[in-house]
C-alpha positions in Angstrom: -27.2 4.0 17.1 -24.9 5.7 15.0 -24.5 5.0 11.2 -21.8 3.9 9.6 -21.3 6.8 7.5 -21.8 9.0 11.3 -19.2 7.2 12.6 -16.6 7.9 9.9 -17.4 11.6 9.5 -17.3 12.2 13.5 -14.3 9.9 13.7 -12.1 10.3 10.7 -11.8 6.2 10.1 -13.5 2.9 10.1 -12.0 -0.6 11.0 -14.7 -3.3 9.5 -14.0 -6.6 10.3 -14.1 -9.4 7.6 -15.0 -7.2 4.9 -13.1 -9.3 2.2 -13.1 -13.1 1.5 -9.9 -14.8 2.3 -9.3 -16.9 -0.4 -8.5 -13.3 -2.5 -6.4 -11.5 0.2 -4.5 -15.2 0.0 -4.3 -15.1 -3.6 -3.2 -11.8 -4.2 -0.1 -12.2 -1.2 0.6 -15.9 -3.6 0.8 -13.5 -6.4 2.9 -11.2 -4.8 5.3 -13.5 -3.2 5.7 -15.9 -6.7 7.5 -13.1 -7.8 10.1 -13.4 -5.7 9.8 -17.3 -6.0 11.0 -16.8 -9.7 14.4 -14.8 -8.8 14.4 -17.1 -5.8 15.0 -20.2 -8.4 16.9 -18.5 -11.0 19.0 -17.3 -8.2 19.5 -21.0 -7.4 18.5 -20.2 -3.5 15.6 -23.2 -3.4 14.4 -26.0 -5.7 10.6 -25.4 -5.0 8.7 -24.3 -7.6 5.3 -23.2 -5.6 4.9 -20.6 -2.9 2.5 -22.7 -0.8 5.4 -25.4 -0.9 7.5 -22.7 1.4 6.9 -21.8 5.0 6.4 -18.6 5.8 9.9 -18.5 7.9 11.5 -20.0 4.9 10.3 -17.7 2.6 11.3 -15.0 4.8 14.9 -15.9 4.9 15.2 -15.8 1.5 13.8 -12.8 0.8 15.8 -11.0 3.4 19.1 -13.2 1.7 17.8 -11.4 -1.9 17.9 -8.0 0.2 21.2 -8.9 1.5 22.8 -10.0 -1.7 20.6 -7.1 -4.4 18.9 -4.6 -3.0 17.4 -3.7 -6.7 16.2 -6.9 -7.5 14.2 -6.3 -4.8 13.5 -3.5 -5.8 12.5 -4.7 -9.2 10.2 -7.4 -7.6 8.5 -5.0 -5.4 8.2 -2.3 -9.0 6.3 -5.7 -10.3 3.9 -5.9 -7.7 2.4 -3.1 -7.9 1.3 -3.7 -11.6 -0.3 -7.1 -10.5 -3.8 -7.5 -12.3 -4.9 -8.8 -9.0 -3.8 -6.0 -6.5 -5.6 -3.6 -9.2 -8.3 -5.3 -9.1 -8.9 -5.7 -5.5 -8.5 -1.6 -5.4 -11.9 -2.0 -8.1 -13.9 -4.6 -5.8 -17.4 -3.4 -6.0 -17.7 -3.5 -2.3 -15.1 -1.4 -1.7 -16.4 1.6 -4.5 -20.0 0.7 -2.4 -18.8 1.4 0.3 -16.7 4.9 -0.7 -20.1 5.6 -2.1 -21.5 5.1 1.5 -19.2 7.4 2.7 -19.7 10.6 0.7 -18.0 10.1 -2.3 -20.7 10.9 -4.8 -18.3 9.9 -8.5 -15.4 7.7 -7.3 -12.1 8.3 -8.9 -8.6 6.6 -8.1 -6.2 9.5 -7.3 -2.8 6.7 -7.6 -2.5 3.9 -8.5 -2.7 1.0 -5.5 0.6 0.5 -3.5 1.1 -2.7 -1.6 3.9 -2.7 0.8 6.3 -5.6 2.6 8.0 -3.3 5.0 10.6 -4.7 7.8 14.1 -3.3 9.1 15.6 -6.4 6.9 14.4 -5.1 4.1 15.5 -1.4 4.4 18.3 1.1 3.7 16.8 3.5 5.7 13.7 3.8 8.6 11.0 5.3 6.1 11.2 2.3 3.9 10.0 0.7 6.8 8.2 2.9 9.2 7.2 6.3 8.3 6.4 8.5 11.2 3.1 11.0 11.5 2.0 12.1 8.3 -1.2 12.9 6.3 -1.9 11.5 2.8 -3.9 14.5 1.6 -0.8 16.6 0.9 0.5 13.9 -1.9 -2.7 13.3 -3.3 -4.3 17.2 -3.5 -7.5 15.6 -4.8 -11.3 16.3 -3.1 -10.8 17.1 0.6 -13.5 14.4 1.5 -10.9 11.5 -0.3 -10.5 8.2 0.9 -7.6 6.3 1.5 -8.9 2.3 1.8 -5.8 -0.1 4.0 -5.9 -3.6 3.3 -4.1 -6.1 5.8 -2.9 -9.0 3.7 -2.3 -11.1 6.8 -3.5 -10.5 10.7 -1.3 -7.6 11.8 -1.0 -6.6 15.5 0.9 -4.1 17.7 4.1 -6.6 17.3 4.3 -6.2 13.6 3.4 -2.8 13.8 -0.3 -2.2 13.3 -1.1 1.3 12.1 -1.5 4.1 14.3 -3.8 6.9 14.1 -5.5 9.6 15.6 -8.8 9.8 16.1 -10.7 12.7 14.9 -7.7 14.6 13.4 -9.3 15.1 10.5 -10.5 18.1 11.3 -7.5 19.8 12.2 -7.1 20.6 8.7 -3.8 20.2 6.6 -0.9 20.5 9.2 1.9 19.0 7.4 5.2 21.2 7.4 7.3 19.0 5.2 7.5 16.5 2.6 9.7 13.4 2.6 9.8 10.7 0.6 6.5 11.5 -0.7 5.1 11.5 2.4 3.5 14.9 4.2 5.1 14.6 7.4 2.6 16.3 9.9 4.5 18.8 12.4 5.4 17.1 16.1 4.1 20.0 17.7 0.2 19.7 16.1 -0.2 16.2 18.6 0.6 14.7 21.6 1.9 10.7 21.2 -0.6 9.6 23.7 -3.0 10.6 21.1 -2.2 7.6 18.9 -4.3 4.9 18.7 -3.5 0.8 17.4 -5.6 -0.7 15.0 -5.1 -4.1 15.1 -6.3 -6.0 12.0 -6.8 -9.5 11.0 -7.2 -11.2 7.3 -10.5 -10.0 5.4 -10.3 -6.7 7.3 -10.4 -3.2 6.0 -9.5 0.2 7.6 -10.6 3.5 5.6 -9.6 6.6 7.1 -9.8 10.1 5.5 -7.1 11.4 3.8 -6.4 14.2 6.2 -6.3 11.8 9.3 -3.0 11.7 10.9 -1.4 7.9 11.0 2.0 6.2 11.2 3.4 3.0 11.0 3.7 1.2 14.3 6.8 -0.5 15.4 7.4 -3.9 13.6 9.8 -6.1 16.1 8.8 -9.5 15.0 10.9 -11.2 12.3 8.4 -10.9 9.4 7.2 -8.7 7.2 4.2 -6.2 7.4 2.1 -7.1 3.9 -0.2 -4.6 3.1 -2.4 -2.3 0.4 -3.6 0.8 0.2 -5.7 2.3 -2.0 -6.7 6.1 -2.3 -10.0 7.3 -4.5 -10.6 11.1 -5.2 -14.5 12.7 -5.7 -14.8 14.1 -9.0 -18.2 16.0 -7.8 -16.3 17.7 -5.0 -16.6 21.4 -6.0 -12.9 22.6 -4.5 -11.6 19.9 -6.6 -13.3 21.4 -9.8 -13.0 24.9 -8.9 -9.2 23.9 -8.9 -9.6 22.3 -12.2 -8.8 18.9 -10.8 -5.2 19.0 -10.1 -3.0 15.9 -10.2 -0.2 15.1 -8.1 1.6 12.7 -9.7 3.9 12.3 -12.1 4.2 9.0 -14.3 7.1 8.6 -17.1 9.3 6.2 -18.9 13.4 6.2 -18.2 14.9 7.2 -21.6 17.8 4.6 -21.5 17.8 0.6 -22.4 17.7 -1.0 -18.9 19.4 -3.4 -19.9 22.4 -3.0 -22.4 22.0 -4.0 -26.4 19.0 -6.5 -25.3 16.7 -7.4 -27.2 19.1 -8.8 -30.4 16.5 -10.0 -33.5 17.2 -13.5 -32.1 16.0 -13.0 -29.1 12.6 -11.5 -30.2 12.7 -14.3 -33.3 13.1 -16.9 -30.3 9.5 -15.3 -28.8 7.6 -15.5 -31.7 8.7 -18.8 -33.1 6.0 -21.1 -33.0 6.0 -25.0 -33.9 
């Protein structure tokens, strides 16, 4: 019978079932959606002060009325998530940097910081907010070519709310992108066939990990909810291309130069924070 680590190298991906504990995919989706509960209430759209007090269809229309009425303070919420100390966290879980380990990656590294995503057509300008067609992560990371991209489901997520597709052993077609968009390296329609693709459907708890050259795309979400989910990517600092290269980094992390927002804060306003009983 074939490892683990067998199956991955031969295949390009692994989908292990109830990997994580539920309680901290649920608490890290709470954390993620009390975000949106705050502009929720100071927008005045509900009265309810706790996530777990809304539905999931009531939460839904409100989030997709905050897309309706501000596109950037969605925006804003979603640029919040990302910083939560839980979703970072989760991308450090010692089972996860076990299981890398596992894999082939000798020194784990993170090559970007973890992304989580809420992606439907409601909540879109355009389709690669939402769906992004056949790409491979390797070309916006540039890290070790044995790197590790780690997809967490944040709720069970099946062809209808559309699951990831990927191809199966395409790893080892090399790098076949022929153009970036969106910071995406969109793989060339000509390198596969669409009958290649493959659904992985996942449930709660459950992990993918894929290599960073395996070709993937969104599925097709038709259902009127949201696709929660988080992906982490980890480099190998003991891959030798990556030091003969002199470990490149693709990213590009910097502050805007202007005040957000306009003359704020005044002194009272910081004399307000600080002011104590």
């Amino acid at each position: 019978m074939k490892s683990l680590k067998q199956t991955y190298l031969q295949e390009g991906y692994l989908h292990i079932p109830n990997f994580f504990d539920f309680d901290l995919i649920n608490s890290l989706l709470f954390d993620s959606k009390s975000i949106f509960l705050n502009i929720f209430l100071s927008k005045k759209y509900t009265g309810i002060r706790d996530v777990k007090e809304l539905n999931e269809n009531e939460f839904n229309k409100l989030l997709y009325k905050l897309f309706s009425d501000d596109v950037s303070l969605v925006s804003n919420c979603g640029k919040q998530i990302q910083h939560l100390i839980s979703l970072h966290k989760l991308s450090l879980n010692d089972k996860i940097i076990e299981l890398i380990k596992e894999m082939g990656i000798q020194k784990p590294n993170i090559s970007t910081r973890p992304v989580l995503f809420f992606n439907h057509p409601k909540l879109a300008k355009e389709k690669f907010y939402y769906k992004v067609d056949a790409h491979q992560d390797w070309r916006s990371m540039q890290g070790s070519l044995n790197s590790i991209v780690i997809w967490v489901p944040l709720t069970d997520i099946n062809k209808d709310l559309g699951a990831l597709e990927i191809i199966p052993r395409s790893h080892m077609r090399g790098l076949i992108t022929d153009h970036f968009q969106s910071g995406f390296g969109m793989v060339n329609p000509n390198s596969y066939n669409f009958n290649e693709f493959k659904t992985i459907e996942v449930k709660l708890g459950d992990i993918l990990i894929f290599s960073s050259f395996l070709i993937h795309q969104s599925g097709e979400n038709i259902t009127d909810r949201p696709r929660w989910s988080c992906h982490f990517r980890y480099n190998d600092l003991y891959d030798h291309t990556f030091i003969e290269r002199g470990y490149p980094h693709s990213y590009i992390y910097k502050p805007i130069e202007e005040l957000i927002t306009p003359n704020f804060p005044d002194k009272n306003d910081i004399i307000n924070t600080f002011k104590h009983d």
